[in-house]
N, C-alpha and C positions, 0 to 999 in steps of 0.2 A: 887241585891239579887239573890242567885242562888237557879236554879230551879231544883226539884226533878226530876230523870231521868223517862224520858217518852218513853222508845226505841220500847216497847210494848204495853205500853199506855191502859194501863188492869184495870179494873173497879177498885181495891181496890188503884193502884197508881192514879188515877183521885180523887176517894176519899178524902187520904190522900192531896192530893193538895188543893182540897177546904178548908178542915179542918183546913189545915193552912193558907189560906190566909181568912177567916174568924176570924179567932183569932186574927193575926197578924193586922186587921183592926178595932178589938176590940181593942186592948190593943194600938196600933197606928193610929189613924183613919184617913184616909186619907181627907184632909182640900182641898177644893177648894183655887187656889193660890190666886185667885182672891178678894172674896168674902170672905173666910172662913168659909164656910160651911163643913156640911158635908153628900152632894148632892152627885149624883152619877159621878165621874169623869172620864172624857171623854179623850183620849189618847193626848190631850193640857195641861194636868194637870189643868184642870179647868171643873167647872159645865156646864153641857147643857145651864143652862139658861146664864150662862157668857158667854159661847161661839157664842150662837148664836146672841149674843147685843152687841159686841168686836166693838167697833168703828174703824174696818178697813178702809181704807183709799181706793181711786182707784189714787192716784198718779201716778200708774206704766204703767198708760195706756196713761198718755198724758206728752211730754217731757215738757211741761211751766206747770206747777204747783205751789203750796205754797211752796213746800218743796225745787225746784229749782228757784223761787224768791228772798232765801234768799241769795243766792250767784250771784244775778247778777249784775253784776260793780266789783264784787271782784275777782273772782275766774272761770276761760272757766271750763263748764263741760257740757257734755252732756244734761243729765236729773239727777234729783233723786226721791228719796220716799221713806217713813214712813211706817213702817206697821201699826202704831197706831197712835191716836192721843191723847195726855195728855191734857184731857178736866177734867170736875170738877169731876165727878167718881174715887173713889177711889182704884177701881179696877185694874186699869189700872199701878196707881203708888204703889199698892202692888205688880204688878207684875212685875213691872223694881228692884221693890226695892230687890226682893230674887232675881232676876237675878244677879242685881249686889254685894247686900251685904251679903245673905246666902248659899254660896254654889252651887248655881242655874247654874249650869255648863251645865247640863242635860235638863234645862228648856231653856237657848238660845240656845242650839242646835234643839231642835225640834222646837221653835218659828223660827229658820234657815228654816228649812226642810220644815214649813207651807208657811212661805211668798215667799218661792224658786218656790212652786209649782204657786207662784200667778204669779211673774215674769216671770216663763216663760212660760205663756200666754202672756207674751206684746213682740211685736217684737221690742222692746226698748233695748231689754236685752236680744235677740237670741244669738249674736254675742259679749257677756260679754268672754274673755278667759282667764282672773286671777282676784281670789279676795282678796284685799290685807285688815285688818285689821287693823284698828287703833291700835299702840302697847301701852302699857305699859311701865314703867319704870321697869327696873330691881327689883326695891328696892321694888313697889306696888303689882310685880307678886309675890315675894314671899312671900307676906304678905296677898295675894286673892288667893294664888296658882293656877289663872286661869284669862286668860283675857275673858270676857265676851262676847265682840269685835271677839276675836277669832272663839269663839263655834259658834256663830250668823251663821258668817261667813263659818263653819266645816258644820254645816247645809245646808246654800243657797249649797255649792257646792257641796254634794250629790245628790241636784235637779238637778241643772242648768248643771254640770259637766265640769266646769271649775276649777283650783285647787286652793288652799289658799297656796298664798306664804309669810310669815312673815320674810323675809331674808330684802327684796326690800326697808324697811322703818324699819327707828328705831327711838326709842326716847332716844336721849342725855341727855338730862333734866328732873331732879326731879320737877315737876308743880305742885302747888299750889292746893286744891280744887278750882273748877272753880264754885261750886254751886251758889255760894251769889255774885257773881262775876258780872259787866254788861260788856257789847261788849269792849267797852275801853281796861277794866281791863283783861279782859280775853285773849287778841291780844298782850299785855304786856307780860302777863304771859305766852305765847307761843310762843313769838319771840326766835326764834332761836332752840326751844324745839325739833324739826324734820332734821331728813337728811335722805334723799333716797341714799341709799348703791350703790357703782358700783358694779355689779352685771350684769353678762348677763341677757336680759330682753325682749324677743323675742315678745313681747305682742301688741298688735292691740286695745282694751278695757278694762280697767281696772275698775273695781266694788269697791270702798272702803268704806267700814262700818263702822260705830262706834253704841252705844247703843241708845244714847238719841243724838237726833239735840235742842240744846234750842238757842244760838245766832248762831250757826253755824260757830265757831273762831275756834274748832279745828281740821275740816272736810277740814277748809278752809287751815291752815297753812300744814297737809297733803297735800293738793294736788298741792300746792305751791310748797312743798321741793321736790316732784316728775316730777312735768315738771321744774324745774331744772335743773334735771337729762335725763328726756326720754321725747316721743315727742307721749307718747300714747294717746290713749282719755281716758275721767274720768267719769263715775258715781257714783253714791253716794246713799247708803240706811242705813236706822236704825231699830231700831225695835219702834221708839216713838218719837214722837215730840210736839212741842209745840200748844196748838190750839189759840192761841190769831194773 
């Protein structure tokens, strides 16, 4: 939304500013993402009271956690972590859900920019120096015109400032919805789906994202098709994962 010029910033254009965003919250009201309300929203896109009962997670603060249990026997990775956990509130899965299915390009970048500032508080993640995105198919970006994976990710590294490189990993394979899917099926459906590009790769720690961890089959098959290729370390974050 572009904003009315403020160079002099003179009581009647201050006016005029409110007048419109007053209106414009009439006739559009701004919905809690969470909850859908329409509470006062806090710069998360979400209500005070959602924000401050967000079932964040302190994952980032110790390398053996839930979130790096589900890859161990399968997959060497450092650490990983969740910013959320998808417990029974529906809060939580309204707010993966416009991440991923409405538009919410805007909304993983700043859910990025919040949990960037959490990680780096942990010295788990000082020394993170790319972060690399779970990609997309060709065929899905153009049909989400946005990986969600991506912005997540566009976020952490305006915190952490480390850069997002989407060259390094690509996905070959058009894959299935993995929703209804169990571990088996999903490990099936991702065999071969990943290749890490030659590509000069000067990297020391590598951070790879995706949105949601639920069996953890395509967190796993990335970072399979990269040490492959390179000989860097690996961690792993999302914005949500499972609480069972």
């Amino acid at each position: 939304m572009s904003e009315l010029p403020t160079t002099k910033s003179s009581p009647i254009v201050r006016l005029a500013k409110a007048v419109r965003d007053d209106l414009l919250d009439y006739i559009f009201p701004r919905l809690c993402l969470c909850c859908k309300t329409e509470e006062s929203i806090t710069d998360h896109f979400m209500c005070l009271s959602c924000l401050v009962t967000m079932p964040l997670t302190k994952q980032h603060l110790s390398a053996d956690n839930r979130f790096a249990e589900h890859f161990w026997g399968r997959v060497e990775i450092e650490t990983g972590s969740a910013m959320f956990l998808l417990d029974s509130r529906d809060y939580i899965k309204n707010l993966i859900h416009r991440v991923k299915y409405e538009n919410g390009h805007h909304v993983a970048y700043e859910l990025g920019r919040w949990w960037g500032s959490k990680l780096k508080e942990s010295a788990l993640y000082q020394d993170v120096d790319v972060i690399i995105p779970v990609p997309l198919h060709w065929f899905k970006h153009m049909k989400r015109t946005y990986n969600q994976s991506e912005r997540f990710a566009a976020g952490l590294s305006e915190i952490l400032g480390a850069p997002v490189d989407e060259k390094i990993l690509r996905r070959r394979r058009y894959t299935k919805t993995q929703t209804k899917m169990n571990r088996a099926q999903r490990i099936d459906n991702l065999t071969r789906a990943f290749k890490a590009q030659d590509v000069p790769a000067q990297y020391h720690h590598a951070l790879l994202i995706d949105d949601v961890l639920t069996t953890g089959s395509t967190l796993e098959a990335c970072a399979l098709a990269l040490q492959q290729k390179y000989d860097f370390r690996i961690s792993m974050s999302c914005i949500a994962m499972g609480s069972d």
